[in-house]
Backbone as ProteinMPNN parsed JSONL, in Angstrom:
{"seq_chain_A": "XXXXXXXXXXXXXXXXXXXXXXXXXXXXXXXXXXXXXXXXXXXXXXXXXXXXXXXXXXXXXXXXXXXXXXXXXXXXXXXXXXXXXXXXXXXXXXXXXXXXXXXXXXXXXXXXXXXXXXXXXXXXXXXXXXXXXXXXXXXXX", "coords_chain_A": {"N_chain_A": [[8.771, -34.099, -29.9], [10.419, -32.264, -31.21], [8.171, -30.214, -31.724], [7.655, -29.243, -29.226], [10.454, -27.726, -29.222], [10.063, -26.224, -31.081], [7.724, -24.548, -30.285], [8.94, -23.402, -27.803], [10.795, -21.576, -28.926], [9.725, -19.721, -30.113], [8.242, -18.823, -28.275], [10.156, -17.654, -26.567], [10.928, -16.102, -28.58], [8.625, -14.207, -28.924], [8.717, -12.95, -26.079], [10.925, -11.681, -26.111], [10.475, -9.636, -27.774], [8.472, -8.69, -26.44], [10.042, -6.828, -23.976], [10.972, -4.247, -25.483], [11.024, -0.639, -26.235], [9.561, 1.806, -26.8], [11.03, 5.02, -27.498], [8.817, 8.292, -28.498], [8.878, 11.656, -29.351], [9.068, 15.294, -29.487], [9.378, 16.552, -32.877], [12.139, 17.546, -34.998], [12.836, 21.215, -35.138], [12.512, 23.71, -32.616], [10.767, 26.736, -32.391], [11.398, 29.614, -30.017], [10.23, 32.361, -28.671], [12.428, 34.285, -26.538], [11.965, 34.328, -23.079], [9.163, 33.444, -23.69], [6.978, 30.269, -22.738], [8.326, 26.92, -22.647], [8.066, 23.785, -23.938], [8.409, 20.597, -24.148], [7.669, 17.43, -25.81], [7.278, 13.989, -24.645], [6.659, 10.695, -25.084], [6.249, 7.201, -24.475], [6.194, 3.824, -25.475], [5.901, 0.73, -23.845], [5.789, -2.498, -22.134], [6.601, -3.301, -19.755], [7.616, -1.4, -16.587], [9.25, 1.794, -16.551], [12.316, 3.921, -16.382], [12.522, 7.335, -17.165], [14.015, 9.917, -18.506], [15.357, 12.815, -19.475], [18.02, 14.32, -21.796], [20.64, 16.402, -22.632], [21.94, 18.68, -25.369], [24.841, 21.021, -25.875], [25.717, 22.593, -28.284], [28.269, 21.7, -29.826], [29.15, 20.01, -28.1], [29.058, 16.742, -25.71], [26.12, 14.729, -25.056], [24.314, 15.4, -22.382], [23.127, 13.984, -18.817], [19.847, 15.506, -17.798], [17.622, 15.725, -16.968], [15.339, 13.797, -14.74], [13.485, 11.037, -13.825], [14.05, 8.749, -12.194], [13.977, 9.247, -8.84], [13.972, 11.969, -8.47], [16.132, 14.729, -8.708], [17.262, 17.93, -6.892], [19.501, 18.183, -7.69], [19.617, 18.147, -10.354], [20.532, 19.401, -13.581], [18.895, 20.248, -15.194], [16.722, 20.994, -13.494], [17.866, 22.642, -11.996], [18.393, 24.77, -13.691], [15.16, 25.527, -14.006], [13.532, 23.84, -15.48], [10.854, 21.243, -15.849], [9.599, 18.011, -14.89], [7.164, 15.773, -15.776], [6.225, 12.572, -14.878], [3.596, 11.101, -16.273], [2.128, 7.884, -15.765], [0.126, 6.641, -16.393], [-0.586, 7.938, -18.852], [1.686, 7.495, -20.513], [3.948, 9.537, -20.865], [6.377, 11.856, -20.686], [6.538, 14.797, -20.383], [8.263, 17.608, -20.784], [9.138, 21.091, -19.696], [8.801, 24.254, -19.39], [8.719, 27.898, -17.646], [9.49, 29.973, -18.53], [11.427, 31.171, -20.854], [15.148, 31.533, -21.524], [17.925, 32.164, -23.736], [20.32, 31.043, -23.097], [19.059, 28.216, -23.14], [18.925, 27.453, -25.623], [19.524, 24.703, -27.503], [19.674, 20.769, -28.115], [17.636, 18.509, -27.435], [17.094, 15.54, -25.975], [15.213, 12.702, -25.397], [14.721, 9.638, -22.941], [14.533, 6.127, -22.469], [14.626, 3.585, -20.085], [14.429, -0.153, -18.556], [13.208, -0.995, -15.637], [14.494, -2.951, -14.894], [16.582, -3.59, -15.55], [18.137, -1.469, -15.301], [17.783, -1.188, -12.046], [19.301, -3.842, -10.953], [21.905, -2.881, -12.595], [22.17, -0.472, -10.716], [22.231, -2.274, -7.935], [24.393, -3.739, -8.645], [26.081, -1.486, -8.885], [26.534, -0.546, -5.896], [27.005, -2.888, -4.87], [29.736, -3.348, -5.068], [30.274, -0.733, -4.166], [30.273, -1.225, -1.79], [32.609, -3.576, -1.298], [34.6, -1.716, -2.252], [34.821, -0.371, 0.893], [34.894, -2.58, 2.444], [37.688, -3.62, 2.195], [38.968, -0.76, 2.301], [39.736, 0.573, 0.27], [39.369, 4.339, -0.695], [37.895, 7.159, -2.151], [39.504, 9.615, -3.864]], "CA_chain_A": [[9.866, -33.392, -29.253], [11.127, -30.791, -32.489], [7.114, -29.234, -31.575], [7.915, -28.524, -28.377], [11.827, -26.991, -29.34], [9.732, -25.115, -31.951], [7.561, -23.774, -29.624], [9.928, -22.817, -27.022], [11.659, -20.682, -29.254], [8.735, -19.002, -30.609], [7.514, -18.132, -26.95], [10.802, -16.703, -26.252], [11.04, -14.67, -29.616], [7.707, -13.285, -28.449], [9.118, -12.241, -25.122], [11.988, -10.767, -26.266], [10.361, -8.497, -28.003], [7.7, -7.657, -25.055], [10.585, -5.976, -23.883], [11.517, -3.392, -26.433], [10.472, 0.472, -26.033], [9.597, 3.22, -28.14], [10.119, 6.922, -27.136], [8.432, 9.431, -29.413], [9.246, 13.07, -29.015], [8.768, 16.872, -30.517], [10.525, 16.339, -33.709], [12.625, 18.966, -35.817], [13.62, 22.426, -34.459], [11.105, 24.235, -31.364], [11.094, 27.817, -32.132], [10.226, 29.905, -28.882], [11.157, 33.388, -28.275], [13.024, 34.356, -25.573], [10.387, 34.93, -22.367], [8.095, 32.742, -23.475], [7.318, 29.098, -22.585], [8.76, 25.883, -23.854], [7.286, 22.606, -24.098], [8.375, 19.123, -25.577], [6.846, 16.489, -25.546], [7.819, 12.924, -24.992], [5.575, 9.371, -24.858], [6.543, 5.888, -24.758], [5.323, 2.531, -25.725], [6.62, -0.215, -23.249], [5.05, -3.318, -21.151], [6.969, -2.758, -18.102], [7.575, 0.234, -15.916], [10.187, 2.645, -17.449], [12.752, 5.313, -16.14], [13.001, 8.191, -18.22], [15.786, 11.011, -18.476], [16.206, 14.264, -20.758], [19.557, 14.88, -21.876], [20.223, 18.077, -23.514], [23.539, 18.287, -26.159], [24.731, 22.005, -26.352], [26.56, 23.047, -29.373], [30.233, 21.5, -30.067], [29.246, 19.005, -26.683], [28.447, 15.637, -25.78], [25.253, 15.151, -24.318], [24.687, 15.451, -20.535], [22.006, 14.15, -18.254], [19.66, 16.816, -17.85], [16.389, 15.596, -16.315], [15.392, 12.407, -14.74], [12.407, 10.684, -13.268], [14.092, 8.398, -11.053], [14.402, 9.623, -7.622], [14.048, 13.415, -9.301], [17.319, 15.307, -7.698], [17.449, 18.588, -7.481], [20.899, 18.868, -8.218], [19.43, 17.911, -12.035], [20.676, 20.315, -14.754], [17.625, 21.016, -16.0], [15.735, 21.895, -12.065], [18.097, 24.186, -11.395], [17.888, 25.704, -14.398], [13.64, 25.985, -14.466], [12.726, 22.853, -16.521], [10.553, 20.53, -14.889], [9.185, 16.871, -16.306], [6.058, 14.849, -14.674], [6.093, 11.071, -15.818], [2.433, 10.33, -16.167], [2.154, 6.709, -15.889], [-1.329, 6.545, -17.442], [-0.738, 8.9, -20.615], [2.98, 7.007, -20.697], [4.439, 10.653, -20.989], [7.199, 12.379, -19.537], [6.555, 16.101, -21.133], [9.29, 18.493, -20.129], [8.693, 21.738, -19.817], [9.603, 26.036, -18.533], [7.633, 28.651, -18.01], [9.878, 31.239, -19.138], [12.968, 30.484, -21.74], [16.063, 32.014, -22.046], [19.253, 32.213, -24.903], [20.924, 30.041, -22.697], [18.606, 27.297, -23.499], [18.903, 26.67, -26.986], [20.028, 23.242, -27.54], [18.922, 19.788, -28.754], [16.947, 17.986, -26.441], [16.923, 14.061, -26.013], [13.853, 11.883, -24.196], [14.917, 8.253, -23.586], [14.186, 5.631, -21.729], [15.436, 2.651, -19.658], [13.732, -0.643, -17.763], [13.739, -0.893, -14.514], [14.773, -4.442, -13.844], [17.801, -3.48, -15.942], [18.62, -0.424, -14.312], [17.9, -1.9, -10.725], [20.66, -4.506, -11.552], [23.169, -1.861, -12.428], [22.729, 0.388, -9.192], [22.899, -2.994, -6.719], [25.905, -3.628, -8.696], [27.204, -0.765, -7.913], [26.607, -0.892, -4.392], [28.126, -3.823, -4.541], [31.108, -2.776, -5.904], [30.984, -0.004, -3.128], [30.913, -2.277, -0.435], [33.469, -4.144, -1.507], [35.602, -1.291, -1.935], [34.678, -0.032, 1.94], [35.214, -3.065, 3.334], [39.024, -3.293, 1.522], [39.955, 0.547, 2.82], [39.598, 1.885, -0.683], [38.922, 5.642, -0.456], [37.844, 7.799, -3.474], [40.056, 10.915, -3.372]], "C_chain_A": [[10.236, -32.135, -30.054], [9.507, -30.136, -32.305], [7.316, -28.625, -30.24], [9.009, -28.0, -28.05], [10.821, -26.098, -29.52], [8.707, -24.166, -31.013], [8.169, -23.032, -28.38], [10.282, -21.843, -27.265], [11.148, -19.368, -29.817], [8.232, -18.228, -29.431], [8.808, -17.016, -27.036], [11.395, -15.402, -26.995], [10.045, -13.594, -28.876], [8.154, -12.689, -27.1], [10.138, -11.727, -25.326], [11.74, -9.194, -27.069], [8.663, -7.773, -27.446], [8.213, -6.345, -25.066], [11.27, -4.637, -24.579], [10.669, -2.257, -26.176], [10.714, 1.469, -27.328], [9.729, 4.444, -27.103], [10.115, 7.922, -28.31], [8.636, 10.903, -28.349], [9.165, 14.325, -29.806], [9.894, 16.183, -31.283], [10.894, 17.51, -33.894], [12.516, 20.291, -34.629], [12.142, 23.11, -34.095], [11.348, 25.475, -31.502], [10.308, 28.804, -31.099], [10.622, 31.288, -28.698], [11.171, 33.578, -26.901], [11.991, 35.197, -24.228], [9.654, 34.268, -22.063], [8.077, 31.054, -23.097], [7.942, 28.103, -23.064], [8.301, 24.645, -22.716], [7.948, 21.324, -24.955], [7.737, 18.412, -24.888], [7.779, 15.093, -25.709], [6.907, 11.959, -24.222], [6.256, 8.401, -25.053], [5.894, 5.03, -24.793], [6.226, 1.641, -24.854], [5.749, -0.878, -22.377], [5.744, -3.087, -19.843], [7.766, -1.13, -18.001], [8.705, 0.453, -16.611], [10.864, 3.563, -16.4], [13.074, 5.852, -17.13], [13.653, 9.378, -17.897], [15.209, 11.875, -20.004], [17.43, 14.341, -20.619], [19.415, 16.148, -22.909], [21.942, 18.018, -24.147], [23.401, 20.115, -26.702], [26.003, 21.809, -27.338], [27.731, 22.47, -29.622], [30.389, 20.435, -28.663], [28.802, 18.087, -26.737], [27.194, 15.636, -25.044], [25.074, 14.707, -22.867], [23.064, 15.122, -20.205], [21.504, 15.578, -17.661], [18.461, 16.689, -16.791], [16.149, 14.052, -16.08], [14.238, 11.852, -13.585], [12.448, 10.035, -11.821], [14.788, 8.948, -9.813], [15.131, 11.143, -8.376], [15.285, 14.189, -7.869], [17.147, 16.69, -7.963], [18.863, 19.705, -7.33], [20.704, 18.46, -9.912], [19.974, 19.12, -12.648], [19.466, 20.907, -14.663], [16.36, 21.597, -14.657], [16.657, 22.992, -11.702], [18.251, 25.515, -12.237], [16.323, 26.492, -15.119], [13.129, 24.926, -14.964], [12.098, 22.14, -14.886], [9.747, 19.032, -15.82], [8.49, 15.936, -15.545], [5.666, 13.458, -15.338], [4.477, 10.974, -15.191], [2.122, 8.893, -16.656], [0.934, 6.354, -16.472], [-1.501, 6.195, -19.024], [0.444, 8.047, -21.079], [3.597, 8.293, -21.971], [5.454, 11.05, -19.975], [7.751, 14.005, -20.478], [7.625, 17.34, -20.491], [8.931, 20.221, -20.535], [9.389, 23.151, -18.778], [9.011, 27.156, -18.598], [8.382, 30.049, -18.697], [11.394, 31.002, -19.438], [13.792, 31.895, -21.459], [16.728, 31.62, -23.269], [19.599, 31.352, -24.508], [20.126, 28.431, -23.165], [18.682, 26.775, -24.698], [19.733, 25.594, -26.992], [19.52, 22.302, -28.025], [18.87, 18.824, -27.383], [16.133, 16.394, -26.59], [15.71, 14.0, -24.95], [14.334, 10.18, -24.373], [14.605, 7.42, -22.216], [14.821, 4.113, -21.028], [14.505, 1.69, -18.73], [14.222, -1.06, -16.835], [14.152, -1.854, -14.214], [16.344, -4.069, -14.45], [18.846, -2.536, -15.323], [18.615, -1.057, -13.036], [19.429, -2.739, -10.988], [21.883, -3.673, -11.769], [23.52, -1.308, -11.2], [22.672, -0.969, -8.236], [23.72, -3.35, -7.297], [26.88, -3.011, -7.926], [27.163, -0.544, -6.244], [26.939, -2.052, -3.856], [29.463, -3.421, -4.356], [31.566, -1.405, -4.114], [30.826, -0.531, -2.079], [31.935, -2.724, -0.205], [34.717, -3.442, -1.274], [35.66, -0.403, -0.229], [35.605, -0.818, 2.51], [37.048, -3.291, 2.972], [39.741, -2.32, 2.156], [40.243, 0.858, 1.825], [38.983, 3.264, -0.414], [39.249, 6.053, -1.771], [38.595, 9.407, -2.437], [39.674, 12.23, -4.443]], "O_chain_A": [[10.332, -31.046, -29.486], [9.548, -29.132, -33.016], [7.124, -27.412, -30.162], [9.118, -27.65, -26.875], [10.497, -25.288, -28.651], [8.952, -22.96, -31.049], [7.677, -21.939, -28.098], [10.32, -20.962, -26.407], [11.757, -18.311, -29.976], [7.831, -17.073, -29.576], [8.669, -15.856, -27.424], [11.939, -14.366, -26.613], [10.385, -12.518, -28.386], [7.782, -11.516, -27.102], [10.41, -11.019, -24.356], [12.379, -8.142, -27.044], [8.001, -6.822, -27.861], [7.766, -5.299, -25.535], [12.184, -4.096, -23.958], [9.516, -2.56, -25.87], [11.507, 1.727, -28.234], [8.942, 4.79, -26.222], [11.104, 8.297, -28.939], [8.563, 11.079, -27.133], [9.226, 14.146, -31.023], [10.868, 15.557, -30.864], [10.396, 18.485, -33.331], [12.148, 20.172, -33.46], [11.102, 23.141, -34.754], [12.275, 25.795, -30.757], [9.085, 28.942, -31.106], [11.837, 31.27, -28.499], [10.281, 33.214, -26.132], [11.445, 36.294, -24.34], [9.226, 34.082, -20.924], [9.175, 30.502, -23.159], [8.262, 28.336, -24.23], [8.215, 24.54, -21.493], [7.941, 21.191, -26.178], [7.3, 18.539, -23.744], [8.695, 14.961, -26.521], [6.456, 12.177, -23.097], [7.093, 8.571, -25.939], [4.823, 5.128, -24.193], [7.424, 1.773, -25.105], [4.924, -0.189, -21.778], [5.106, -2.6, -18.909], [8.201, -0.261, -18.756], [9.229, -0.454, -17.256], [10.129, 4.02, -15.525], [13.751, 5.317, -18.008], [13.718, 9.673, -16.704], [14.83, 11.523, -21.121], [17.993, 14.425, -19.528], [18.527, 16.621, -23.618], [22.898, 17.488, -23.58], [22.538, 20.586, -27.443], [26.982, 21.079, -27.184], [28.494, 23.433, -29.546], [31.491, 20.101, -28.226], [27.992, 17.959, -27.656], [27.078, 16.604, -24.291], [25.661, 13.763, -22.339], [22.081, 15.571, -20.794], [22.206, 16.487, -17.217], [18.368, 17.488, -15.86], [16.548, 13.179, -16.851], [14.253, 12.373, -12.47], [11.756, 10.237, -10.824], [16.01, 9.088, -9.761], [16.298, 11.362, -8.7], [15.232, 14.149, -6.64], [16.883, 16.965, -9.134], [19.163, 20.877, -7.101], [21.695, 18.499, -10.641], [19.743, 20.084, -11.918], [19.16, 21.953, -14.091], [15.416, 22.366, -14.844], [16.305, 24.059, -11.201], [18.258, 26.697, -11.896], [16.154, 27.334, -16.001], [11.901, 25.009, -14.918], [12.412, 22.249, -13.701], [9.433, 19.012, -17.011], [9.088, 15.285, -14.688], [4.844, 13.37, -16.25], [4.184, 10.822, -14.005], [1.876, 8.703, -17.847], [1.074, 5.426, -17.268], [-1.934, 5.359, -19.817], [0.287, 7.752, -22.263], [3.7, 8.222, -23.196], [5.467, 10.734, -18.785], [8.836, 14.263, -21.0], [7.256, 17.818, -19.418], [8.483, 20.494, -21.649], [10.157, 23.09, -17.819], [8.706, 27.523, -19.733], [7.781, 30.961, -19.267], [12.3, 30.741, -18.646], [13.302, 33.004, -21.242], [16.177, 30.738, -23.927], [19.43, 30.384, -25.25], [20.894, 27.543, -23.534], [18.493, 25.566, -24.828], [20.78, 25.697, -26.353], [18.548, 22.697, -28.668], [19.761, 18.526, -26.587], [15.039, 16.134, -27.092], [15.348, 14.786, -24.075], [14.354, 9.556, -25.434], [14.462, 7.947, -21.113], [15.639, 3.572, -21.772], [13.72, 2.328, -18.027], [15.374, -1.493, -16.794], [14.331, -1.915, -12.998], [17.284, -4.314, -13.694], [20.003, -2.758, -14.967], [19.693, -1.62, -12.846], [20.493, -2.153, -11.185], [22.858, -3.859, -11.041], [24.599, -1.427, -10.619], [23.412, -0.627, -7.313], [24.555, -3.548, -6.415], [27.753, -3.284, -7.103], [28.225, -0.38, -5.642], [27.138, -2.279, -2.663], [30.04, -3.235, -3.285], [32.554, -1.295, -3.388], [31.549, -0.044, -1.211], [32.463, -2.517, 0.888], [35.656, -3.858, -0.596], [36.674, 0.288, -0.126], [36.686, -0.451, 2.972], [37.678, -2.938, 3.968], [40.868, -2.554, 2.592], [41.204, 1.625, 1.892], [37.915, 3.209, 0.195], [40.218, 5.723, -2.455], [38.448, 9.938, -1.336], [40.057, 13.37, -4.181]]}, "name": "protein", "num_of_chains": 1, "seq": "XXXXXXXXXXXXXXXXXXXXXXXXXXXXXXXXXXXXXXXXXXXXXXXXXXXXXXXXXXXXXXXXXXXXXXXXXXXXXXXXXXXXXXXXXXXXXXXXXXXXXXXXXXXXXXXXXXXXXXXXXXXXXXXXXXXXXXXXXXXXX"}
């Protein structure tokens, strides 16, 4: 009986850390002059599928979604300002990128990532949540 606790607990160590992700990214400061292209780079290590997001943190600010894989909007930050970011599910990349920088761009530039069963779960939450408040006669003002 204490061999098959001990393995139990051993399986589920090992699956707990299935789930765990890496994202690598351009390190240290991208110098580009103004004109020319810009490029980062960002890769992840993870067993299941991934959404990934750029956030971008200007100067004296918190940081703001900027770019984002799932269900790409383009009310994004970063599309309507030129960036653009192609998750290759292969390479397990999501390289962001502009063909022609401005001043305005300087900033520090996050790559991160999130799994989808976890995320899923959040948004039918919330569509729970806004059902709930429909059927009630809550109204957002």
């Amino acid at each position: 009986m204490f061999f098959l606790w001990t393995l139990a607990v051993v399986i589920l160590a090992a699956l707990k850390g299935v789930a765990a992700q890496q994202v690598n990214q351009t390190e240290g400061p991208v110098a580009v002059h103004q004109g020319n292209s810009i490029f980062l780079k960002c890769s992840y290590e993870s067993f299941f599928s991934v959404y990934l997001f750029w956030y971008v943190q200007h100067p004296g600010q918190a940081p703001e979604l900027f770019l984002r894989d799932l269900g790409k909007d383009g009310s994004d930050q970063g599309n309507r300002r030129g960036f653009a970011a192609d998750h290759n599910k292969n390479l397990k990349t999501f390289h962001m990128k502009k063909p022609t920088s401005r001043l305005s761009d300087s900033a520090v530039y996050f790559c991160a990532a999130g799994d989808t069963v976890r995320l899923a779960r959040t948004e039918a939450a919330r569509k729970h949540a806004q059902s709930k408040m429909k059927k009630v006669g809550y109204r957002r003002t």
